[in-house]
C-alpha positions, -999 to +999 in steps of 0.1 A: +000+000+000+011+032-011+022+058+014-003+084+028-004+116+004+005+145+032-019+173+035-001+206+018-003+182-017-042+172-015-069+194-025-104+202-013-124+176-025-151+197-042-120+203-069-127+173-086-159+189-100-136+214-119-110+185-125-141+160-144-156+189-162-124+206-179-112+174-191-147+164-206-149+193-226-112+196-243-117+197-281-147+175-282-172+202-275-158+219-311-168+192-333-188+163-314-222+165-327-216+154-367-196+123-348-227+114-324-253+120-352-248+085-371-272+062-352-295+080-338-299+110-357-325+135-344-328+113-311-287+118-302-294+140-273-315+113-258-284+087-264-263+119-247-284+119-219-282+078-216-245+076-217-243+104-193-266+083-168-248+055-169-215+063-158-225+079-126-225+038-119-190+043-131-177+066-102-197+046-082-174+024-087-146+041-086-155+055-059-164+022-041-126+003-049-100+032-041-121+047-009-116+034+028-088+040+029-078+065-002-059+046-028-050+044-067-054+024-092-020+010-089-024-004-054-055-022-068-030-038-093-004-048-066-033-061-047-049-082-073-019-096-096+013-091-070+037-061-071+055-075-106+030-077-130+010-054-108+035-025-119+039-038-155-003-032-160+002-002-143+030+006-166+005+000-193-017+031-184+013+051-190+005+044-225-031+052-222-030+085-205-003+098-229-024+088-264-053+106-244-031+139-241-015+132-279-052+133-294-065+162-273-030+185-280-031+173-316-070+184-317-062+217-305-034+224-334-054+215-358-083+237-351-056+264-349-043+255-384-072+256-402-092+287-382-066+312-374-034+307-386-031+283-418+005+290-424+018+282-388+041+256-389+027+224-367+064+229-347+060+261-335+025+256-320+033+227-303+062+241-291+045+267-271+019+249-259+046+221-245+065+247-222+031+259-212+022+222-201+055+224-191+052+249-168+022+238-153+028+204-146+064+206-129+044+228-107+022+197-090-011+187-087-020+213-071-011+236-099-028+212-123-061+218-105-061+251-096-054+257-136-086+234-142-105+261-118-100+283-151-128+264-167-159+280-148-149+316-165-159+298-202-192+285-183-212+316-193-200+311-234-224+285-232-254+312-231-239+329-266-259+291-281-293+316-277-281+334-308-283+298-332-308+293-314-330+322-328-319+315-364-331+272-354-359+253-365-377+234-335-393+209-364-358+198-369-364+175-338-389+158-349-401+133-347-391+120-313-382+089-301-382+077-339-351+054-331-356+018-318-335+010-284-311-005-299-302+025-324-303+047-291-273+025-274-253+026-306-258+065-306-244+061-268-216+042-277-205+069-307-214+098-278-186+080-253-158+099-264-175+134-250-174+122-215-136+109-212-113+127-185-130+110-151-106+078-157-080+102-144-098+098-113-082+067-112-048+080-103-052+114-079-081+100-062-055+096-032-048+136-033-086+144-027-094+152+003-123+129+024-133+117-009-161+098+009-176+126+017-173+144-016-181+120-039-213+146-049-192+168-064-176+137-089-214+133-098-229+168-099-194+171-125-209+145-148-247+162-145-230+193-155-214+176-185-245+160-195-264+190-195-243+207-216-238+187-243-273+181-243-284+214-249-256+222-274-263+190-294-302+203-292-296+236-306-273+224-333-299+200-347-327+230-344-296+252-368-284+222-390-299+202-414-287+168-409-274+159-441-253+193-436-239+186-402-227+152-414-203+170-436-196+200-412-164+192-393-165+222-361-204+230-361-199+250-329-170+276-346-196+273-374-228+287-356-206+311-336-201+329-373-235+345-367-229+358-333-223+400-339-213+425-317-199+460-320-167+448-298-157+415-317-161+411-355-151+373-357-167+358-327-151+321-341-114+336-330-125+342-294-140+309-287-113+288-303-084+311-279-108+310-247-109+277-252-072+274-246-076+276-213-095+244-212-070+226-235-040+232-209-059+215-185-072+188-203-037+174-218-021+184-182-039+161-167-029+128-185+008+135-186+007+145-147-012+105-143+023+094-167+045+112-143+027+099-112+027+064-128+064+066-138+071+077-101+053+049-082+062+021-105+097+028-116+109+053-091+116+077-117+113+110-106+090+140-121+117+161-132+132+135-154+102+116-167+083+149-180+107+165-202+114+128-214+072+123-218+067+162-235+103+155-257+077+125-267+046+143-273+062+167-294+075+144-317+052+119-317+027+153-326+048+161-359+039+128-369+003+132-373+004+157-403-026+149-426-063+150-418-064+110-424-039+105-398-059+123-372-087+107-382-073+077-375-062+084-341-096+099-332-117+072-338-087+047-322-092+067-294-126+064-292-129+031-291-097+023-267-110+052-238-150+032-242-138-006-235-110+013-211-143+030-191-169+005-197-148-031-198-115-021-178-133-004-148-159-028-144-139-055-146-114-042-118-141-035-097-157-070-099-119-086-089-116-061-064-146-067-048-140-105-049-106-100-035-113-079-008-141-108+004-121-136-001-092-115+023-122-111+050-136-144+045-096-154+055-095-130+082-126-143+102 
């Protein structure tokens, strides 16, 4: 069992509402809708809202395997499969936090290629956004999350969707619940990928503070999410036809075009560099999980393994340079981060559970 995190590095436990709902909103929140609409068309806000119910039985769990005491995910592995192969699955995760942070950093470019600056050279970009991650991360958890805090000043941007809104067509919705049950999981299944960032919780659950007695904020986190992309999914089927959203790649920086006011001519520019502030966050998150991982399995220290793990992320970037490669990582990463929430978790839970009552069944 790991060592008790001390006090001055935890944070107030109501911090893991900001923590859940910066890293489910990262680049998704640009383009999600034409990648949700396939199954379920006009219903996909219902499949939203399903997929959104359903992992609150997630944290549950979560919730339920690293509490009393606080834990990680990689004493669970030492626990179940010995401290060897324990540390060579946790190793594993390294993996899967980093393509998490690749994907979201590589998002971000791209949007800033094609939107503001088309002759910025993919280098340069990621270079500056590294020694901001940079920054941020050698700084701690701490710094991580009080960065995430950041995200509640973009909040009220949601309220500029009244202005599609106006220019919508309510009859666009219709007809409701047009889509068989089935159709409506499938449409939950493609919606996954908008709610990934709370498997994180996996690794600084120990640096919350009485998590068993804030375990509300995890949940009112992923009600907030829910409701969001709810209501931005609604109003984009009221402004798009549906044959035209299939083929339109950032609907959101495409219905903020219409927003005017006398103080900002291209209201496109101020979303996509507002929402900076939620991309530091979201790809500092991940990387902090690899350093954490790298520390407790190998030892390795933070100050080494991050410039080793950004040196890496910066390259690795350069490499995705054509829309089809992206692409490709976008939809792997949708499928690895659903069987990762919905096969992985549950899975650990049920072993740790059995476990935990064979150990008391000893005991007694």
């Amino acid at each position: 069992m790991q060592n008790q995190v001390k006090e001055n590095y935890t944070i107030s436990g109501y911090f893991v509402f900001f923590l859940i709902s910066v890293s489910q909103a990262a680049a998704n929140i640009l383009n999600f809708q034409s990648l949700v609409l396939g199954d379920a068309d006009q219903d996909a806000w219902i499949s939203i809202i399903l997929m959104g119910l359903s992992l609150h039985l997630i944290i549950w769990m979560v919730y339920k395997m690293l509490g009393y005491p606080a834990k990680d995910v990689i004493d669970l592995h030492r626990t179940i499969f010995g401290k060897f192969i324990g540390n060579a699955v946790s190793l594993l995760l390294v993996g899967y936090y980093f393509i998490m942070a690749l994907f979201y950093f590589r998002a971000y470019i791209e949007i800033i290629q094609v939107w503001v600056f088309p002759t910025i050279r993919t280098w340069a970009m990621a270079g500056f956004l590294i020694c901001v991650i940079f920054y941020v991360v050698s700084g701690g958890f701490r710094v991580v999350a009080g960065f995430s805090f950041f995200y509640v000043a973009l909040i009220p941007i949601l309220f500029l969707l009244y202005f599609p809104t106006r220019q919508g067509n309510f009859h666009n919705l219709l007809p409701l619940l047009n889509h068989s049950f089935l159709d409506l999981l499938k449409g939950s299944k493609s919606s996954s990928f908008i709610f990934f960032g709370l498997e994180a919780l996996l690794i600084y659950f120990p640096f919350l503070k009485l998590p068993e007695k804030n375990v509300k904020w995890a949940h009112f986190a992923l009600l907030f999410t829910t409701f969001k992309y709810t209501a931005i999914i609604i109003v984009t089927l009221m402004y798009f036809s549906q044959g035209l959203l299939k083929h339109t790649l950032w609907p959101i920086l495409a219905m903020s075009k219409i927003i005017e006011l006398s103080f900002i001519a291209r209201f496109e520019y101020f979303y996509i560099f507002m929402w900076l502030m939620v991309i530091i966050p979201t790809v500092c998150i991940p990387i902090w999980c690899c350093t954490r991982i790298m520390k407790r399995v190998t030892t390795l220290k933070p100050r080494l393994s991050l410039p080793i793990i950004l040196a890496a992320l910066f390259i690795v970037a350069l490499t995705f340079n054509e829309r089809t490669k992206i692409d490709a990582l976008e939809k792997f990463i949708h499928e690895l981060g659903f069987y990762f929430i919905f096969a992985y978790i549950p899975l650990l839970f049920i072993i740790t559970s059995i476990a935990l009552r064979s150990k008391s069944n000893v005991v007694k």
